[in-house]
C-alpha positions in Angstrom: 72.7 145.3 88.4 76.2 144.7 88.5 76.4 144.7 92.5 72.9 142.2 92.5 74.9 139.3 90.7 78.3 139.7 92.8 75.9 139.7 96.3 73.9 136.7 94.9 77.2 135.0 94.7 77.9 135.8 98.3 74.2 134.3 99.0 75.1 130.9 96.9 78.1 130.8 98.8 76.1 131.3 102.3 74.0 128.3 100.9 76.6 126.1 99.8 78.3 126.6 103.6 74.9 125.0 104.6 74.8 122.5 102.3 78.2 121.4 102.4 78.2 120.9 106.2 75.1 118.9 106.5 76.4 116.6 103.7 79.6 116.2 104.7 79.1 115.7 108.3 76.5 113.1 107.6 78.9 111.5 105.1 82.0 111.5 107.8 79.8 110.2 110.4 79.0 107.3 108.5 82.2 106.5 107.3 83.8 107.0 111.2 80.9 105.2 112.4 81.7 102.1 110.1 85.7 102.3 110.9 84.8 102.3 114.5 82.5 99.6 114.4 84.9 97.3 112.4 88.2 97.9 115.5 85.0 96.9 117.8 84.4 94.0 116.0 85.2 90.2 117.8 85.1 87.3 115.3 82.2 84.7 116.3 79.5 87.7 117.8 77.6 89.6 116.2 77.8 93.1 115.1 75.4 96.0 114.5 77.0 98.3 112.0 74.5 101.4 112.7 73.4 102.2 115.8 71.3 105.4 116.3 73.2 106.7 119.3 76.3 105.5 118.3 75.6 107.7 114.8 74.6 110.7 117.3 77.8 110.4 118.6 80.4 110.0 115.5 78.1 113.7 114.7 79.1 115.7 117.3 82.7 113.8 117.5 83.2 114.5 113.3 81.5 118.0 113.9 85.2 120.0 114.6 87.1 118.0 112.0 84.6 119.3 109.0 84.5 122.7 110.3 88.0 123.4 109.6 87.7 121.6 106.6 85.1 123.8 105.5 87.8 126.8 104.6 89.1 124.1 101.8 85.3 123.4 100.5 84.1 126.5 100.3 87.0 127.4 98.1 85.8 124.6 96.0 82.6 127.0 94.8 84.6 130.4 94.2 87.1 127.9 92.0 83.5 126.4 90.0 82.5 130.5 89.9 85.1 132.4 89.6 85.0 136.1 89.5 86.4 139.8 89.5 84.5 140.9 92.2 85.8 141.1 95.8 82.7 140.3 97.6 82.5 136.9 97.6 86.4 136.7 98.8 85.0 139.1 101.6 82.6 137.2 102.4 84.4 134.0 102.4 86.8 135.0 104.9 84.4 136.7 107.1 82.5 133.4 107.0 86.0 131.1 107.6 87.2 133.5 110.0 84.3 133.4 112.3 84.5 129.2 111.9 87.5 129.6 113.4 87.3 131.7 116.5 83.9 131.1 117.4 82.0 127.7 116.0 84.5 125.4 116.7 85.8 126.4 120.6 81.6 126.4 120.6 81.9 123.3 119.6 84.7 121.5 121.3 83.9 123.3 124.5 80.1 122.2 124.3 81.0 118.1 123.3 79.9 115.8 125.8 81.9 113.3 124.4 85.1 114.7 124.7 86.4 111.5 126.6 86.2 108.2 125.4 83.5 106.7 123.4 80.8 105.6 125.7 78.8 105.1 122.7 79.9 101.5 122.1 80.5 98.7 124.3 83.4 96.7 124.4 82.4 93.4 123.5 84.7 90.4 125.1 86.6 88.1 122.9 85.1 85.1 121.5 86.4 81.4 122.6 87.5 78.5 120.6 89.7 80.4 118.0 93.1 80.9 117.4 94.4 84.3 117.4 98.1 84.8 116.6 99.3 87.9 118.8 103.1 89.7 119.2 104.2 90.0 122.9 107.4 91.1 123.6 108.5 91.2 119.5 107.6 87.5 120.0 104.8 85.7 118.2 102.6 84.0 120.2 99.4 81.4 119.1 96.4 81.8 121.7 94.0 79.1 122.0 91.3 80.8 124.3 89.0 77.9 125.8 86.7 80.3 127.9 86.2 83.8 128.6 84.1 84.6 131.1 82.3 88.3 131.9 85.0 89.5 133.5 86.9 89.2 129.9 88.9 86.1 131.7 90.3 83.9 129.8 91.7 80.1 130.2 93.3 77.8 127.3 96.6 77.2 125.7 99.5 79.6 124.0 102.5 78.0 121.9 105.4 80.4 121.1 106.4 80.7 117.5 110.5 80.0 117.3 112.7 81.1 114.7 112.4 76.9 114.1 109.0 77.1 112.6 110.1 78.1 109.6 112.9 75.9 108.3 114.5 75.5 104.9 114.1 72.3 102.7 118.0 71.2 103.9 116.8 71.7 107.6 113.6 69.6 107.0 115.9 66.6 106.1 118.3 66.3 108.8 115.7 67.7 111.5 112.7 65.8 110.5 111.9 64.4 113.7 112.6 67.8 115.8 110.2 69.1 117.7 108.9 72.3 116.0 107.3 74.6 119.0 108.9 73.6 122.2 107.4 75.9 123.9 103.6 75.0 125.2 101.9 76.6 128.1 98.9 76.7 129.4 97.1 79.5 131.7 93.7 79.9 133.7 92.0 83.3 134.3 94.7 85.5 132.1 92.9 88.9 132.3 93.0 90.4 128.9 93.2 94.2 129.1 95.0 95.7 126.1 93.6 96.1 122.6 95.8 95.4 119.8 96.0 98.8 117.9 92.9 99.9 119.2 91.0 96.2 117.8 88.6 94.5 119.8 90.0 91.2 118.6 93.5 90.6 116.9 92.1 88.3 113.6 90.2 91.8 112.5 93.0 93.6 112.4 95.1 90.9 110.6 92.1 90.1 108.1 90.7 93.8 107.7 93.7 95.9 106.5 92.9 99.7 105.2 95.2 101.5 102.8 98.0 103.5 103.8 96.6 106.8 102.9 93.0 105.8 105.0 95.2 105.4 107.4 97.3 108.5 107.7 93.7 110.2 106.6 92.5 108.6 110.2 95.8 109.2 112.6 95.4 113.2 110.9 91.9 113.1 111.4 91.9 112.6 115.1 95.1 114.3 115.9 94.4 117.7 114.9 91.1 117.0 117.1 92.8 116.6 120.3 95.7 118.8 119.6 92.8 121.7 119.0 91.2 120.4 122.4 94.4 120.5 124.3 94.9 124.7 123.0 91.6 125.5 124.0 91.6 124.0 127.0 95.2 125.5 127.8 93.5 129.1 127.7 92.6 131.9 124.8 96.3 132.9 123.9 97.2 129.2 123.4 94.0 128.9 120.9 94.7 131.6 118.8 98.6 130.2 118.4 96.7 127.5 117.4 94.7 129.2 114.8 97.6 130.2 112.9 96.8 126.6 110.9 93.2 128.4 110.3 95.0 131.6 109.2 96.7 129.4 106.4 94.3 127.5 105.1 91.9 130.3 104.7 95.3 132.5 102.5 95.3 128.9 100.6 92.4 130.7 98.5 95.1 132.6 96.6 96.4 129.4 95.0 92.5 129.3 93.9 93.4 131.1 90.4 96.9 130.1 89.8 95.8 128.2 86.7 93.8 128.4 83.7 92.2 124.8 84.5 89.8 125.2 87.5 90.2 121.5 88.0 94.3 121.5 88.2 93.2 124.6 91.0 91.1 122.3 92.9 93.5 119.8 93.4 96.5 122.2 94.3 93.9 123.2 96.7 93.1 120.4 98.2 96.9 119.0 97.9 98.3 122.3 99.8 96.0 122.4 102.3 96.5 118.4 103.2 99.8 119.0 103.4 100.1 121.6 105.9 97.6 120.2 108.2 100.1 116.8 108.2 102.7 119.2 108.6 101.3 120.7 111.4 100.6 117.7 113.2 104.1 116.5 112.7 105.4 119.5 114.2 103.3 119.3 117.3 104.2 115.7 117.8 107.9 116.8 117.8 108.9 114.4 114.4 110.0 117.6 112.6 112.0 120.2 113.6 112.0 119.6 117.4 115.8 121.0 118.2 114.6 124.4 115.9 111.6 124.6 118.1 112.9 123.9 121.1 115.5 127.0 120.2 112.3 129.2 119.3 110.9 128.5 122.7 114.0 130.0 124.4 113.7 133.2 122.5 109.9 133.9 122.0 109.4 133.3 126.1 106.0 135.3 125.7 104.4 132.1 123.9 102.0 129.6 125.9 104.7 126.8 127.1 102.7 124.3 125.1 102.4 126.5 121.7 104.8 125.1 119.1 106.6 128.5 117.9 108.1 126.7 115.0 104.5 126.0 113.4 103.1 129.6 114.3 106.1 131.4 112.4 105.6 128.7 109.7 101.7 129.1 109.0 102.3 132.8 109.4 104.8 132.6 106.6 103.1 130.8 104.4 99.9 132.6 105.1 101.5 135.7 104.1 103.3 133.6 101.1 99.6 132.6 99.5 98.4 136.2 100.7 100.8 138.1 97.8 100.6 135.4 95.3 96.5 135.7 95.1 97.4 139.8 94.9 99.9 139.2 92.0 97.8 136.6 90.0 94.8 138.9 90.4 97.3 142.3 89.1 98.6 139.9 86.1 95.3 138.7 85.3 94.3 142.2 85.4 96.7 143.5 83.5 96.6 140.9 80.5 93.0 141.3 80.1 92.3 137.7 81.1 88.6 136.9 82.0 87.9 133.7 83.9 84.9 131.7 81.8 82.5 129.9 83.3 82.1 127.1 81.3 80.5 124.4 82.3 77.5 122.6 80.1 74.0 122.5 81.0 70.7 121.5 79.8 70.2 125.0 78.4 74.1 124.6 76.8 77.0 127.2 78.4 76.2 128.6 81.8 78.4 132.0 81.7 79.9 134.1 84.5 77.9 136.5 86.6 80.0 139.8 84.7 79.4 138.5 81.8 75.4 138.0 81.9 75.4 141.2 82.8 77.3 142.6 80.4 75.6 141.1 77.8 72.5 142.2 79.4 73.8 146.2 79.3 74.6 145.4 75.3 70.9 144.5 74.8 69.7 147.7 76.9 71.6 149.3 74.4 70.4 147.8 71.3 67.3 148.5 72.8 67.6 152.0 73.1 69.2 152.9 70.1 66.2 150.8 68.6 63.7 153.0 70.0 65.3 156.3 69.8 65.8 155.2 66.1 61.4 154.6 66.1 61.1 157.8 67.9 63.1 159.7 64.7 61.1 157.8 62.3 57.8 158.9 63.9 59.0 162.6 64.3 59.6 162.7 60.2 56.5 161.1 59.2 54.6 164.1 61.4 56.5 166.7 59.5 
């Protein structure tokens, strides 16, 4: 009985893992889909903000980034069902484990749209605007009077002075200065960089995202082509790279650090955040690049584009989260602490696996001792 309830626990899990990845990669989809349609955006044409390939695409391009992710949500359900039992924890990292070496080099290696996005065309920018753009740490003011097909463009550009912007004093002995001296025109300027990644420059000054969408978005796509780059640099460099994987499946051991499931969730979440930005800073060479670069000499064996620095770090840690999920556990243990599950229902209190079927073996019981006490009651009214 006891061994049915910590096995259906592995099944819910199994279930969740499904669930979880459909929703969520439908979810990030949409949401990429919409950010990348906005940076395609040019003000005066029009915009289709779902397009069925275009969605098809943003799937398979989100599909890596929310398989690694999946270590942190599936500890998300043993933290709403906590129990004794080792199964699910087996399970989990059986499941996490195989994410990691075999779905998502499946994944990255089988994308068709590892390049660019061909999904979306770029769309030229409109005329008869003014778009304020920096060239040079210089503002300029374009004034585009046509842009052909060829994304061409004629019309008029002032240059922004340190004059423009003049104090009350200045105003009154300066009122008849010029204020831009500076006037050209031009005739078939070919426009070739986007600003930032923008289509046209007035979206990216009108349509500003938060600072943490932001560094959700550069982390997002980073530790895409950073896990690209260590498969494609052969199977030695990929599993340096999974050291990152290694950690954030040992994050589980921070899963029971606390009475209050909720305060787990979000050191979870927080820890595991972290060290993928942590990561990523590493591999850019913003952290620790001298330390590395000493690492490098020493562990020669390493690919040449592994970052020794981050391996040694995630192993660490790993080992770190590995022990404190032990001790916790042993303390726990020890102290005679049980984990409730206690979250309301429609039928009231939904308890804990063990405890349902502890409660079920105290009934058996009562049971049994009811009947043998009928069976004794018979026998003496024979006699």
């Amino acid at each position: 009985m006891k061994n049915k309830y910590e096995f259906t626990i592995a099944l819910r899990l199994l279930i969740y893992l499904t669930v979880s990845l459909i929703v969520t990669t439908i979810l990030t989809s949409l949401i990429s889909n919409i950010y990348s349609t906005c940076k395609t955006v040019v003000i005066g044409s029009s915009a289709r903000f779902f397009d069925l390939k275009s969605f098809f695409y943003t799937i398979i391009k989100v599909l890596p980034n929310v398989l690694m992710s999946e270590s942190v949500l599936l500890l998300f359900f043993l933290i709403r069902h906590p129990t004794k039992s080792l199964v699910p924890i087996i399970f989990y990292t059986f499941i996490t484990v195989a994410i990691w070496i075999f779905l998502i080099p499946l994944v990255l290696k089988n994308n068709p749209y590892n390049s660019a996005d061909s999904s979306r065309e770029n769309i030229n920018i409109s005329a008869g605007l003014f778009r304020e753009i920096k060239v040079n740490d210089d503002d300029y003011i374009f004034y585009y009077t046509k842009v052909s097909e060829q994304n061409e463009t004629s019309g008029v550009c002032f240059k922004l002075s340190k004059n423009d912007v003049k104090s009350s004093a200045d105003e009154d002995e300066n009122a008849n200065a010029d204020v831009s001296s500076e006037v050209y025109t031009y005739n078939k300027l070919v426009l070739e960089d986007k600003d930032s990644g923008f289509n046209d420059s007035l979206v990216k000054t009108k349509l500003k995202f938060p600072r943490v969408v932001e560094i959700l978005v550069d982390c997002y796509v980073s530790i895409t082509e950073y896990a690209r780059a260590a498969l494609n640099n052969g199977r030695f460099s990929w599993w340096c790279f999974c050291s990152l994987g290694l950690l954030l499946i040992c994050v589980g051991g921070l899963r029971s650090i606390s009475k209050w499931r909720f305060l787990n969730a979000i050191c979870v979440a927080f820890v595991s955040f972290f060290f993928i930005w942590f990561n990523i800073k590493l591999l850019d060479g913003v952290l620790f690049s001298a330390q590395n670069n000493d690492l490098r000499e020493l562990l020669k064996f390493l690919p040449a584009s592994a970052c020794p620095f981050m391996i040694i770090t995630n192993l660490l840690f790993s080992v770190l989260f590995f022990f404190v999920g032990i001790i916790v556990r042993a303390v726990r243990k020890k102290n005679g602490y049980v984990v409730e599950n206690s979250v309301a229902n429609n039928s009231g209190i939904e308890n804990d696996f063990e405890q349902v079927y502890e409660a079920q073996m105290k009934k058996e019981k009562r049971n049994r001792n009811k009947m043998n006490k009928r069976e004794k009651k018979i026998k003496i009214r024979k006699r």
